[in-house]
N, C-alpha and C positions, 0 to 999 in steps of 0.2 A: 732015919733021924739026921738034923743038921748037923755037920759038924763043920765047922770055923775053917779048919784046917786044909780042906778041899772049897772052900768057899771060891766062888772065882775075884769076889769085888775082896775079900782078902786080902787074894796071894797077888792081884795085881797090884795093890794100895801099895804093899809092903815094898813086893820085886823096885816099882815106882820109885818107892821113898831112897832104898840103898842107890839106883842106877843116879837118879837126879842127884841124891846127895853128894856120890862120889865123884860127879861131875863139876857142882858147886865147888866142892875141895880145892879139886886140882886149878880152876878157873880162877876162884879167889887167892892161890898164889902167883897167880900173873896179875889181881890185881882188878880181878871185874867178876862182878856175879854171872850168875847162868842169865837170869832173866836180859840184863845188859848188853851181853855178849847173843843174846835170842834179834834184841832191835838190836843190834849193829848189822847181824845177819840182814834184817830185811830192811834196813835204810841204805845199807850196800845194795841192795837189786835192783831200785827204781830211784832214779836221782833227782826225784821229790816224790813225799809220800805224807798223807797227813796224819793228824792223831788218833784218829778214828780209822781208818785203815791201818794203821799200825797196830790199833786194841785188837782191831778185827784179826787182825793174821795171825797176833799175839795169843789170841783169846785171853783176853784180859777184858777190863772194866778199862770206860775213858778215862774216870777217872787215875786208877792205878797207872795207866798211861801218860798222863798229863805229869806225874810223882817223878816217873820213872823220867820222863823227857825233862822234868828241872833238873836231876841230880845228874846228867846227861849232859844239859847243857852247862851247868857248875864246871863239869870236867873238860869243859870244852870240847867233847866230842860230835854236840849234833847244836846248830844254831835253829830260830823258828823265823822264819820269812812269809809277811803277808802275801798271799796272791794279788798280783796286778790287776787279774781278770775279776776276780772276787774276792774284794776283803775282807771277809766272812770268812776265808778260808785263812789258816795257816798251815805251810810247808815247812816239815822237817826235813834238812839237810845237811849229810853227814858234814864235818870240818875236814881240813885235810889230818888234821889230828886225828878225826875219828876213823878215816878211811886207812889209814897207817895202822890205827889199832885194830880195824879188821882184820885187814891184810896178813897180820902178826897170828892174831886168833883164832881165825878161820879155820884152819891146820888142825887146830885143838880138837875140834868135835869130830874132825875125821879119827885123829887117835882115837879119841874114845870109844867112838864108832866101832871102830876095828875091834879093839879091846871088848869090848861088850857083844860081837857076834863072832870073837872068836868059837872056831871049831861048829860054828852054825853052818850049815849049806846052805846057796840060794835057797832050794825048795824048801829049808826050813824054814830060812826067812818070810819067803812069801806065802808058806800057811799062815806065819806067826800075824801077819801086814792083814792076811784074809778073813782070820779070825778075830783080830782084834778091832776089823771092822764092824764085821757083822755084830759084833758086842756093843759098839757103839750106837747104832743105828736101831736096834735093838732099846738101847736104852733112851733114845732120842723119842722114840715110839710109848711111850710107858706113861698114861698119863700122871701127873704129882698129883692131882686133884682128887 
């Protein structure tokens, strides 16, 4: 019989909600959401990157991307720069503001990091990494239809 309780799409939903939220926490007292502090991450790796490559590494929607890049650009952390080559295209790039506030935050998710696997081993880790692929890939397979 089903029970909830050993469900896996459950205990993952949940584990999810407490790990992210208590990241959101600690995040929003320096002053930026997780999702924010997610693009600052990947506007720091490549020094231009568009919005549609941003959704994409994001997994996000353009549009929730496009939200997330005005209230961004508000705080003056990312400006949008036409392409020369194509202006079709627009280029987000960090401000020196926004690279300061990487720089600053970055650190953050290693803490948490730690915190969250403490007393895990590698090999823990990397069943957890093994299994929660195969979960995914699994569910990528499953037609909705």
């Amino acid at each position: 019989m089903f029970n909830i309780d050993t469900c896996v799409a459950y205990i993952t939903s949940n584990s999810s909600k407490l790990i992210t939220g208590t990241f959101e926490q600690l995040l929003n007292k320096k002053g930026i959401t997780r999702v924010q502090w997610i693009a600052l991450y990947y506007l720091g790796l490549q020094s231009e990157i568009n919005q549609k490559e941003l959704a994409d590494k994001m997994h996000i929607k353009e549009s929730s991307a496009a939200r997330l890049i005005d209230r961004m650009e508000r705080e003056q952390l990312v400006i949008r720069e036409r392409s020369k080559q194509d202006r079709r295209i627009i280029k987000l790039i960090l401000t020196d503001k926004g690279m300061q506030y990487r720089q600053e935050l970055l650190p953050e998710g290693q803490k948490f990091n730690d915190l969250v696997s403490k007393d895990i081993t590698e090999e823990e880790m990397q069943t957890l990494l093994r299994v929660l692929s195969k979960m995914v890939t699994n569910v990528e397979a499953y037609p909705l239809e």
